[in-house]
C-alpha positions as CSV (number, residue, x, y, z in Angstrom):
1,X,98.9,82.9,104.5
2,X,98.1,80.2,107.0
3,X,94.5,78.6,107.2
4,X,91.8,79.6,109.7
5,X,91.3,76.6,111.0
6,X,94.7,75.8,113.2
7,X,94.9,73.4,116.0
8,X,97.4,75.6,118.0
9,X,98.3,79.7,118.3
10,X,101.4,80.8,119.2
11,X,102.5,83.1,122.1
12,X,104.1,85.7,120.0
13,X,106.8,88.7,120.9
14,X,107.8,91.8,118.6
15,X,111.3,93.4,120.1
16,X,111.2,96.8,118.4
17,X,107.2,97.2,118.3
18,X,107.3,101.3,118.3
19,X,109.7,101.2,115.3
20,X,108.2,101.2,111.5
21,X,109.3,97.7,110.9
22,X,107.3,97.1,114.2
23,X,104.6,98.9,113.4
24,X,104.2,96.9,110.4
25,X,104.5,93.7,112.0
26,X,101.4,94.6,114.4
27,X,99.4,95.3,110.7
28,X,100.6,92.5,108.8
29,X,100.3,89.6,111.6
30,X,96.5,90.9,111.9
31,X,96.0,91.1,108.2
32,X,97.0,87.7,107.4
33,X,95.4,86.0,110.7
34,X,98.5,85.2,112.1
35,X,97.8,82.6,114.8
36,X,98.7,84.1,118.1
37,X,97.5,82.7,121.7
38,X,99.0,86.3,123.1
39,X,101.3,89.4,121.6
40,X,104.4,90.7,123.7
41,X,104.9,94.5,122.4
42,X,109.0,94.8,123.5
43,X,111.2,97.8,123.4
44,X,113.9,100.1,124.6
45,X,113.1,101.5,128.1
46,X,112.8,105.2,126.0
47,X,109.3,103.0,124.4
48,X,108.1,101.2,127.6
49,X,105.0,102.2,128.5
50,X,103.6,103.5,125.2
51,X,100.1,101.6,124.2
52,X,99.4,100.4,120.7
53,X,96.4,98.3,119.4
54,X,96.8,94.6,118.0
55,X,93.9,93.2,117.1
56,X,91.8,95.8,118.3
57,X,93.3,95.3,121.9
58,X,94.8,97.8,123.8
59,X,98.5,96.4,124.8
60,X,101.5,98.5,126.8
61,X,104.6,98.0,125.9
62,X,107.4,96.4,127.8
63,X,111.1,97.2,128.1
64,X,112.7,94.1,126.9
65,X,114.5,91.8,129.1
66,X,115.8,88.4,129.2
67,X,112.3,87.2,131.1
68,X,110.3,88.5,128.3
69,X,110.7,85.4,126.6
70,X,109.7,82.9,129.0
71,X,106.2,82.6,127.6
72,X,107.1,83.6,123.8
73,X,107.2,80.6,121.3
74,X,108.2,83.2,118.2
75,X,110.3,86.3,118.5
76,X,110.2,88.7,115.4
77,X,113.0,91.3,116.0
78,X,113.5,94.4,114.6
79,X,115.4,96.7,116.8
80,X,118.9,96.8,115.8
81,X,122.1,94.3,115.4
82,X,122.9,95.3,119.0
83,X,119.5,94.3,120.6
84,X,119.8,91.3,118.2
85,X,123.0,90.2,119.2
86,X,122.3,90.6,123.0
87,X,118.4,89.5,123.0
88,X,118.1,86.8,120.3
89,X,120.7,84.1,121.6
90,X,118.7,84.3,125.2
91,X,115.2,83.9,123.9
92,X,116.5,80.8,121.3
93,X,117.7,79.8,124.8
94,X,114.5,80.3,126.7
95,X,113.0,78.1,123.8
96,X,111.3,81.1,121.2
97,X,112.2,80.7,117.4
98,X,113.8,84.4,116.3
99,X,113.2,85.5,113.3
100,X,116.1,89.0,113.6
101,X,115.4,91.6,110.7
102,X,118.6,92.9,111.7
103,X,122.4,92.2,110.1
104,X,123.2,90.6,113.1
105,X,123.1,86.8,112.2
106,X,122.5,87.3,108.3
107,X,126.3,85.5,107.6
108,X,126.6,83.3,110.5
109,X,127.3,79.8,108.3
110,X,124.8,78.4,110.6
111,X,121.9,80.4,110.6
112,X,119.1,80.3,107.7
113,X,118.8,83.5,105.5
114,X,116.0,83.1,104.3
115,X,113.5,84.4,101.9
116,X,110.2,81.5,101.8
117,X,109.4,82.2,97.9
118,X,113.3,81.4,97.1
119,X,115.0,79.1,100.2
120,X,112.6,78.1,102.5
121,X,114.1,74.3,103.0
122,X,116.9,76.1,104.4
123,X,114.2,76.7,107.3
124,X,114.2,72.7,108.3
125,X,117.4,72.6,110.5
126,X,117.5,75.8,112.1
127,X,118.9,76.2,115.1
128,X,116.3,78.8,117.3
129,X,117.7,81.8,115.3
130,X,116.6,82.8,111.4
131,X,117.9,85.9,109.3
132,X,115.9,87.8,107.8
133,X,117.7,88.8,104.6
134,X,118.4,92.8,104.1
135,X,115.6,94.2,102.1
136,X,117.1,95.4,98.9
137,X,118.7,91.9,98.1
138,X,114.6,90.4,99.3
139,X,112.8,91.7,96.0
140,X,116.2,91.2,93.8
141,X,115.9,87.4,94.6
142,X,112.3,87.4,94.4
143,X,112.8,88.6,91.0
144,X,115.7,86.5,89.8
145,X,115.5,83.3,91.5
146,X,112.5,82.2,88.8
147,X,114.5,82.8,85.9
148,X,117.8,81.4,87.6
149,X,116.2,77.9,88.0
150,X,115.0,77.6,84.4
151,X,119.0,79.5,83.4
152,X,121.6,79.8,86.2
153,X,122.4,83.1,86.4
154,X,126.4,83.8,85.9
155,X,126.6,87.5,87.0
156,X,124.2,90.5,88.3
157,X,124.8,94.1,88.0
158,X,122.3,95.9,90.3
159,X,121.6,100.0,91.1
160,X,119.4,100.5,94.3
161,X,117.2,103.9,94.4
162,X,116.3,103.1,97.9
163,X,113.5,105.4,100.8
164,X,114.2,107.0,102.7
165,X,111.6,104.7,105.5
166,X,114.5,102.4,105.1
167,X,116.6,104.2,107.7
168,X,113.7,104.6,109.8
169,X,111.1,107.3,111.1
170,X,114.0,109.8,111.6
171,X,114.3,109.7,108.2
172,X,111.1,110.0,107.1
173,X,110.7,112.9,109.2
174,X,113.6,114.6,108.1
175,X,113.0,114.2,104.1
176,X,109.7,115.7,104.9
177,X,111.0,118.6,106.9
178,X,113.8,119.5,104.2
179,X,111.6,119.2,101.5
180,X,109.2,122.0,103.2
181,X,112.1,124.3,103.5
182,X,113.6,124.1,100.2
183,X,110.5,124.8,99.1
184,X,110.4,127.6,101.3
185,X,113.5,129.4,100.3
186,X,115.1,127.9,103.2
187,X,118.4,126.8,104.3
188,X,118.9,122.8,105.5
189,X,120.8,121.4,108.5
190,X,121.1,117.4,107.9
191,X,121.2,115.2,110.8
192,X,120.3,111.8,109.3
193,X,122.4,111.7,106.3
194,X,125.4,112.9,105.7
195,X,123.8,115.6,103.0
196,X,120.5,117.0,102.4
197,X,118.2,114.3,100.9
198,X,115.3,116.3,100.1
199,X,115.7,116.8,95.8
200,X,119.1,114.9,96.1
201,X,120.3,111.5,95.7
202,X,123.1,110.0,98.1
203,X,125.0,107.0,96.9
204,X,125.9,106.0,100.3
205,X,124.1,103.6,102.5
206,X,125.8,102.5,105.4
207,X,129.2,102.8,105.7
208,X,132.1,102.7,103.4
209,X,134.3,99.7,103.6
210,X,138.1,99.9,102.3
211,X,137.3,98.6,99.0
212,X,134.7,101.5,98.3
213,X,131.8,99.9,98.5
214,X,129.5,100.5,100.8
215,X,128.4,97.7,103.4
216,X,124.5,97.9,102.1
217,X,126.6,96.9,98.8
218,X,128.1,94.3,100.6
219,X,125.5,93.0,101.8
220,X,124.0,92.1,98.4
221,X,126.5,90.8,97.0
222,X,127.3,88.2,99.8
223,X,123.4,87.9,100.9
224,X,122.5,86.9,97.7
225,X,124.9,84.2,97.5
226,X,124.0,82.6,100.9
227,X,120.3,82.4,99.5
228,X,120.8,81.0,96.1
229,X,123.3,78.7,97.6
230,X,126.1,79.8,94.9
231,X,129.5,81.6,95.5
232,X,129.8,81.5,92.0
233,X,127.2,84.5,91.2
234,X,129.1,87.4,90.6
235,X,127.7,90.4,92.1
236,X,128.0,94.3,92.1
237,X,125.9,97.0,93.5
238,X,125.7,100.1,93.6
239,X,122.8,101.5,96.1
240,X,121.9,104.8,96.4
241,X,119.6,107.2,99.1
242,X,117.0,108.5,97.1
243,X,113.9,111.1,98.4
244,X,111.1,108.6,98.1
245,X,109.0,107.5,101.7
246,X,108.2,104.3,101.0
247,X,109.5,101.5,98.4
248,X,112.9,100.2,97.1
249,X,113.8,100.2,93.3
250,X,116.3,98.5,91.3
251,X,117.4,98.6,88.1
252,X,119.0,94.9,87.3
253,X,121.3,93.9,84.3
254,X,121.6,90.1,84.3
255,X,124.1,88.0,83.0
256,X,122.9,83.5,82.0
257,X,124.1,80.8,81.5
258,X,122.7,81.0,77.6
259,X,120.0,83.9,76.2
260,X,117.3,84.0,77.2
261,X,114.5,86.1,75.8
262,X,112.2,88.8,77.1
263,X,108.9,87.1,76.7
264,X,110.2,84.0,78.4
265,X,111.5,85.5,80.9
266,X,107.8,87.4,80.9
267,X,106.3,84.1,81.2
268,X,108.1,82.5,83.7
269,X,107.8,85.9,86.3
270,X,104.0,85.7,85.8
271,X,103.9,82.7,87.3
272,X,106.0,83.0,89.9
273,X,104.7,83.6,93.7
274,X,105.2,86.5,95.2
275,X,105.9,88.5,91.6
276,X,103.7,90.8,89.5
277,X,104.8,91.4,86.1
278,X,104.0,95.6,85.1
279,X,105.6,95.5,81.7
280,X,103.9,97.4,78.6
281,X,105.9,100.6,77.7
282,X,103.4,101.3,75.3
283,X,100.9,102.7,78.1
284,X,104.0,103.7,80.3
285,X,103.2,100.6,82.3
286,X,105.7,99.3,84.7
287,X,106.8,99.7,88.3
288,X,107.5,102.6,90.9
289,X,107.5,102.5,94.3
290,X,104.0,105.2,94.9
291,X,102.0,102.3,93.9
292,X,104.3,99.7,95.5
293,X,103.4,101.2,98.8
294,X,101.1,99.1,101.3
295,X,101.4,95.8,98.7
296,X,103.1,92.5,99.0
297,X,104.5,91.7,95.4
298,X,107.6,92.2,94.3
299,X,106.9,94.2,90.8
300,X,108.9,93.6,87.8
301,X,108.9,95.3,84.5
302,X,111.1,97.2,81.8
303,X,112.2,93.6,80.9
304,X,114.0,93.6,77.9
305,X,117.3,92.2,76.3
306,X,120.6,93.8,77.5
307,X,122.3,95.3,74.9
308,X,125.8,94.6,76.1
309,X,125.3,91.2,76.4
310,X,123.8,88.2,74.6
311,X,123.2,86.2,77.3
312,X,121.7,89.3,79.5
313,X,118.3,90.9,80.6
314,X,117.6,94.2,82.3
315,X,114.7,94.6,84.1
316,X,113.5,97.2,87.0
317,X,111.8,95.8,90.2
318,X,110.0,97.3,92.9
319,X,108.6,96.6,95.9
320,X,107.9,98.4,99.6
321,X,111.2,98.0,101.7
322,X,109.4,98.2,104.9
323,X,106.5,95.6,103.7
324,X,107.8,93.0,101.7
325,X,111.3,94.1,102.8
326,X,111.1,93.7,106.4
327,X,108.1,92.8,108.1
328,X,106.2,90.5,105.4
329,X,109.2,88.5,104.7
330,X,109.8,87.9,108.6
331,X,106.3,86.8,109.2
332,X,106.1,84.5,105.9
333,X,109.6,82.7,107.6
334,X,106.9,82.1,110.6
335,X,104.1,81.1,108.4
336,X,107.0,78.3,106.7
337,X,107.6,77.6,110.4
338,X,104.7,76.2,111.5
339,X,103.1,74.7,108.6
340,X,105.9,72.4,108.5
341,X,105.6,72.2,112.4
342,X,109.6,73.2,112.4
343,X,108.3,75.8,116.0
């Protein structure tokens, strides 16, 4: 969080402002006194003209167009790899710093992916567009970069049990409505997802590529490279759909360089910013995603020694996908920004 006391605020846009990544951009830039001279609220012309409150200040929104950024110094985007590709290029162009929550730029060799407790050097020489990583692979580097500095990590084995808010208020809506139904008796149409997701799990998130993995799969294994700035991590995921609102978990095996134990590994994630440690099975203390809801930690606990390995630990890690996931991280990227005077 920046200080109060700041020479200059920043003329400030949000592209996707109705959205729930958008929505949570309004709440976090006003929780952590994010210094804004003015706020553009920017979306699809299905949103323009809605009204939402920043600051306690009535604002409408605005169809986006290529003028919207003339005034904007930061652009947080979160309104689809489509809007992204189209949208962020002109407002780097028009001279706003993006910062695209999207998938849209995430590989690009020369834009920063960045998450500020892991990589944010990689911030220094950006180019007017910066990736916001995809939020499963946020609180699994969170968690594992720590450890990997003290022991480089050789090899992660990671299972997602991800929201449903992850997909967006469609989602939401629909795990709700199904849930009522089954509950009444009654039969269930999907339209979201492929199959029902109320009382049901779906090991698909996004689509399946011709290896069988899925592309949210992908995405950690490759992302999580590009951020810990080593192709030399194996990585496999498995990520599946489960019928939770709010709040990602992961269950992590991970392979070291030599053992490492529990405790230590304890003692160095208590220290580490932007992690709480939750980790005493004797009072059934650890993680899950109700009480992850609304926070800005990524939780860790279950930490113990992998029993397949010598060299391994499995842990479980939490966090809210929408928070910390998306919107936090994004404005934390900003906050990295102009401390170092790099907008």
């Amino acid at each position: 969080m920046l200080g109060s006391v700041l020479i200059r605020k920043y003329h400030t846009a949000i592209v996707g402002a109705t959205g729930l990544v958008g929505q949570e951009f309004i709440k976090v830039l006003e929780q952590r006194e994010f210094p804004m001279a003015s706020v553009h609220l920017l979306a699809s012309d299905r949103s323009a003209g809605k009204t939402m409150f920043v600051n306690h200040q009535e604002l409408v929104v605005q169809e986006v167009s290529p003028h919207s950024f003339d005034p904007v110094d930061i652009a947080l985007f979160s309104a689809g790899s489509e809007i992204s590709k189209h949208f962020g290029p002109i407002a780097a162009k028009r001279g706003a710093v993006v910062v695209d929550n999207s998938a849209a730029f995430r590989m690009n060799p020369s834009v920063p992916l960045v998450v500020p407790e892991v990589n944010p050097e990689d911030l220094e020489h950006h180019q007017g567009i910066i990736a916001n990583p995809n939020c499963s692979t946020i609180q699994m580097v969170v968690a594992l970069y720590p450890l990997h500095k003290v022991n480089p990590i050789k090899r992660i084995v990671v299972d997602t049990y991800q929201a449903v808010s992850g997909t967006g208020s469609a989602a939401v809506d629909e795990l709700n409505n199904q849930t009522k139904l089954v509950l009444e008796g009654k039969s269930v149409v999907p339209h979201v997802y492929p199959h029902q997701i109320a009382f049901n799990l779906l090991p698909e998130i996004d689509v399946f590529l011709d290896d069988g993995y899925t592309k949210e799969e992908w995405k950690m294994i490759h992302e999580t490279r590009k951020i810990l700035h080593d192709e030399s991590i194996a990585v496999s995921a498995t990520c599946v759909r489960v019928p939770v609102v709010a709040g990602h978990s992961e269950a992590i095996h991970v392979e070291f360089s030599k053992p490492m134990s529990p405790e230590e590994a304890r003692d160095i994630l208590a220290n580490a910013p932007g992690v709480k440690v939750l980790d005493d099975p004797s009072v059934s203390l650890y993680p899950h995603p109700w009480s992850a809801a609304g926070t800005d930690e990524v939780f860790v606990g279950r930490i113990r020694r992998d029993a397949s390995h010598p060299n391994g630990l499995a842990m479980w890690v939490v966090a809210d996908n929408v928070r910390k996931g998306a919107a936090l991280n994004a404005i934390q990227i900003a906050e990295v920004l102009i401390s170092n005077g790099w907008v």
